[in-house]
N, C-alpha and C positions, 0 to 999 in steps of 0.2 A: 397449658401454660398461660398464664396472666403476669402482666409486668402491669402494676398499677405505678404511674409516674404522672404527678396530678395533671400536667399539660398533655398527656399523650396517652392514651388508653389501651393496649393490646393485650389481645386475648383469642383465643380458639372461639369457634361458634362452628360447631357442626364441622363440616370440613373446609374450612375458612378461617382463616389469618384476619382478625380485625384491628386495622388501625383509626382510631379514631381520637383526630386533634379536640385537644380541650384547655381553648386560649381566646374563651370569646369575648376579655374587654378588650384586646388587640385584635377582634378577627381570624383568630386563629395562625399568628405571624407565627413563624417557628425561629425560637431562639437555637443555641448550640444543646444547652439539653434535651429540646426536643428532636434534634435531628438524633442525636446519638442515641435516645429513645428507640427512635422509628430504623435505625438503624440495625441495633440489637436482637431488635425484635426479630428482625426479614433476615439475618443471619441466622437465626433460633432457628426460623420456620422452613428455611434453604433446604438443609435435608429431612426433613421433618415429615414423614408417607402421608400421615392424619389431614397434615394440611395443603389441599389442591390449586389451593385461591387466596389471594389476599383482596380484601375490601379495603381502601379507605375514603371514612367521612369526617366530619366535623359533628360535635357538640351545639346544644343549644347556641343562637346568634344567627344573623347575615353573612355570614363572614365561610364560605371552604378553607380557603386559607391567602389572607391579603399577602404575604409573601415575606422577607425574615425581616427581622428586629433591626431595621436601620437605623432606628434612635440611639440604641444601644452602640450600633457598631459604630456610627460616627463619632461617640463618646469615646468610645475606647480608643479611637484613632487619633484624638488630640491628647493623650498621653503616648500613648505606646502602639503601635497598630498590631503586636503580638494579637491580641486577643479577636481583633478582626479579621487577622489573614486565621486564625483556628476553625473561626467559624463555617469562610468559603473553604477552605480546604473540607473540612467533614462534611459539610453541606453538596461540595460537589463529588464527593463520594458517595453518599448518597444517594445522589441522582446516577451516576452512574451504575451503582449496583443497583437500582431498580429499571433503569436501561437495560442489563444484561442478567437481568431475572430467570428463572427458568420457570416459572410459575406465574401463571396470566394472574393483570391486577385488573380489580374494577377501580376508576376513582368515577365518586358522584359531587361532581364540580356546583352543587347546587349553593349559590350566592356567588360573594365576590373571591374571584378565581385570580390573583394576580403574581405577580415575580416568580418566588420562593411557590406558590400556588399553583405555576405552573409546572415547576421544574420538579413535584413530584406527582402532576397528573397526566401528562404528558408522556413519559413512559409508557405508561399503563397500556393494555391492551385494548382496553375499554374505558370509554370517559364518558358518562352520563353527564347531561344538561338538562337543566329544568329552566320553567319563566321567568328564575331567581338569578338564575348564573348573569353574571358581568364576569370578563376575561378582559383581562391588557396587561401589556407588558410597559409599567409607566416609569421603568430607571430614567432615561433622559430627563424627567424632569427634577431630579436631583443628584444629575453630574452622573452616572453611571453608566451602563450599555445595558442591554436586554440580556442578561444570563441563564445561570441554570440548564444552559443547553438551548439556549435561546437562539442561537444563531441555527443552530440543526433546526430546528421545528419551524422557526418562521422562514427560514431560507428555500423551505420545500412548498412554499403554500403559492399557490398559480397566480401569476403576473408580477407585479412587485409592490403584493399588500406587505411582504415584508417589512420595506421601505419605510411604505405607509405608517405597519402599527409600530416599529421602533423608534419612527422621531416623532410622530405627535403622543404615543402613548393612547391612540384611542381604544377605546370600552365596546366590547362588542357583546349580545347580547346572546342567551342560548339557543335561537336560531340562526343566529351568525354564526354561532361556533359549530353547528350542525352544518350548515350550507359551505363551509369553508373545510368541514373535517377536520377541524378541531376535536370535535365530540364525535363519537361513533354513532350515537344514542341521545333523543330528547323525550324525555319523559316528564307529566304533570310531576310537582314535587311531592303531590300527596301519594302518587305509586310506590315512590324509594324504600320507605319500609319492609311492601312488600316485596321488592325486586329483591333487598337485601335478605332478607329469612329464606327466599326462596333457592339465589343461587347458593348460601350456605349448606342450605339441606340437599341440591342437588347441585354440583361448580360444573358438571359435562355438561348443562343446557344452560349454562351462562348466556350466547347467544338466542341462545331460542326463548329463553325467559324476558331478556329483557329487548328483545322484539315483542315479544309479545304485548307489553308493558307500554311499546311507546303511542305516541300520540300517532295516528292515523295520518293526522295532517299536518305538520310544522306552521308552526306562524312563519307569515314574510320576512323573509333577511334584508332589511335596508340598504345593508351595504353591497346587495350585489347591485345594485342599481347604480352606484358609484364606480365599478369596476373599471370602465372605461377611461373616466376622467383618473382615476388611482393611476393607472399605467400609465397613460401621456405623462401624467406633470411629477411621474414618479421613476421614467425610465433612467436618471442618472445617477451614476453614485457619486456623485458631487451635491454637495448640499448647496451650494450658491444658485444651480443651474435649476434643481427643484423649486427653490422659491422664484426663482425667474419665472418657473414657468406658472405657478399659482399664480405670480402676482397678475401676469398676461392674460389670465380666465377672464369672463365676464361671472361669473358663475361665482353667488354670494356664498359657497362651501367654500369654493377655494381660497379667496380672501380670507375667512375664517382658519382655515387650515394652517394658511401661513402664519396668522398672527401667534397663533399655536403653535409652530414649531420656533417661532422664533420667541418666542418664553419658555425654552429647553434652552440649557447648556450645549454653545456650537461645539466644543470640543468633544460631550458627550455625541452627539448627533454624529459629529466625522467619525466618531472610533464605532460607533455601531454600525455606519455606511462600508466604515471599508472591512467592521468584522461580516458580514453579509455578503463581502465578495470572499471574505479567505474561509469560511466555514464546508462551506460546497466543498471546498478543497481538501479536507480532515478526511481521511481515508477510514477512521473510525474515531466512535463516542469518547474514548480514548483520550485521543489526538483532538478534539473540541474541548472538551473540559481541562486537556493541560493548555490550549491556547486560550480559552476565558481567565482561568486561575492568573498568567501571566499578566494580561490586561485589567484585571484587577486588582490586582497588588497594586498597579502602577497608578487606577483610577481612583484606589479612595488617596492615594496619597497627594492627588490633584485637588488643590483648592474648591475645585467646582462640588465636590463630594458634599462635603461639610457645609458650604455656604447653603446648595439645595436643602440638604434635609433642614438645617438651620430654618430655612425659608417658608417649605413645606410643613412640617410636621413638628416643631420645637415651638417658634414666635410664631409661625401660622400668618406672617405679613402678606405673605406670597409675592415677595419684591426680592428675589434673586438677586445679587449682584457677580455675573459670570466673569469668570479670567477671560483673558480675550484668547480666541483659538491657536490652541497651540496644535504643533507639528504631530499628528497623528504617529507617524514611521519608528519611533520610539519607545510606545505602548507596545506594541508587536513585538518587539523583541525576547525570543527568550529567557528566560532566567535563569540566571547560575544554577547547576542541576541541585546543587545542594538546596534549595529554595522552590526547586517544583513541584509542582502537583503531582500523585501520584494515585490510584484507586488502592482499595484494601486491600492487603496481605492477603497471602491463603490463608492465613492463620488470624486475624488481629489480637484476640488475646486483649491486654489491657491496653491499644493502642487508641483505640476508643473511649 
């Protein structure tokens, strides 16, 4: 089977399911056609004997995948936000059915790995990282929260780098993502080829191939050396109390740090602080993804949405102008059931 869809490539290879984005003056962002793409596809290949494994990579560019089309979607959110709640709903189905996969994925996180980026490599069984990978989760800096399943994945990483990477948005590199388990796997970028032909022609030595494959030695992870200070000045889920205590460091990071989180949207920042205490709590992927889908609805309809990406990625000023924080407890709220989130049908059929 091949589905040729010019942003998104799938096809059989030996006994492996390849997805491979093809969207590289964006970095490979994934708009709504490509998720319903990659969607398609992994339904095709569900019961499918031939196929044991699914790969996904990226096409020529830097870019894995920087994370979805938020130009687009703030566009459409100052007519109609129909077209932006379409997107996270199929998008976080998505990632759900590749969370409840029955078929080990490879993703090769090699470039910039972010949002939307992570939310369908993070799944995967296996995440390769190479000396290309950059990973961050940078929503807060255009009014948003860390999604995709964001709260699940960084809520489980030891101490409270959660904390850390959801309100400054930092960049960590493919020994970070290795030293923290993000990645399973850190391989040269020039191995990937081979890793890829090989567990296609054999998906049972998935493991053992791409051990084989990896560097011997990992380069230094910078940031564990910061670990200590992360925890101190990051144990609260109060955001006031965090930059209290940066600003208290003597320590020229922490100053830095703060200046950083405080050019993020505080209202973004509270609603990721306290989706990172109520995620832990999601008894399943489920129940995370209808309680992001909710908090979004409600986030692009927040000022702060539109002004960021305005700021960021439209005029490129990088002069923000945030609402002043508003009441978190509201966001949370569920949504009329007729308005929630839901994961695929047994069947979807043209739901897609």
């Amino acid at each position: 089977m091949t589905m040729m869809y010019d942003e998104v490539r799938a096809h059989i290879d030996g006994q492996a399911g390849r997805l491979r984005l093809n969207r590289p003056r964006a970095l490979h962002s994934l708009d709504l056609g490509m998720v319903q793409a990659m969607t398609r596809a992994l339904l095709e290949w569900r019961d499918d004997p031939s196929v044991r494994i699914v790969l996904i990579d990226h096409a020529e560019g830097r870019g894995f995948c920087a994370g979805g089309d938020v130009v687009g979607i703030a566009k459409s959110v100052d007519g109609h936000d129909a077209a932006a709640r379409a997107f996270f709903f199929q998008e976080y189905r998505l990632n759900h059915l590749m969370y409840t996969y029955p078929k080990p994925g490879v993703a090769f996180m090699d470039g910039v790995t972010m949002g939307g980026g992570v939310g369908i490599s993070c799944p995967c069984r296996y995440r390769v990282a190479t000396e290309r990978t950059m990973f961050a989760m940078p929503e807060t800096a255009i009014g948003i929260f860390p999604d995709v399943g964001g709260g699940r994945y960084l809520s489980r990483l030891r101490g409270r780098l959660a904390q850390y990477l959801a309100l400054t948005s930092a960049r960590l590199n493919g020994a970070e993502c290795k030293a923290l388990r993000l990645a399973t796997h850190y391989l040269p970028s020039e191995r990937l080829e081979e890793a890829k032909e090989r567990i296609a022609a054999d998906p049972y030595r998935v493991m053992a191939i791409l051990d084989e494959l990896s560097e011997e030695t990992v380069p230094e992870a910078p940031i564990m050396a910061r670990l200590p200070l992360i925890d101190r000045c990051f144990a609260s889920d109060e955001l006031e109390d965090i930059l209290a205590c940066l600003d208290a460091e003597s320590d020229p990071w922490a100053a830095e740090t703060a200046k950083t989180i405080r050019a993020k949207s505080p209202t973004a920042c509270k609603v990721s602080l306290r989706m990172l205490v109520e995620s832990p709590k999601q008894p399943h992927f489920v129940d995370e993804m209808r309680m992001e889908y909710g908090l979004m609805v409600r986030m692009i309809r927040f000022p702060d949405f539109r002004e960021g990406v305005r700021a960021l990625l439209i005029d490129k000023d990088n002069a923000p102008v945030w609402a002043p924080p508003a009441d978190v407890a509201p966001f949370f709220e569920p949504l009329p059931e007729i308005e929630a989130w839901s994961p695929l049908p047994a069947n979807p059929g043209d739901d897609l």
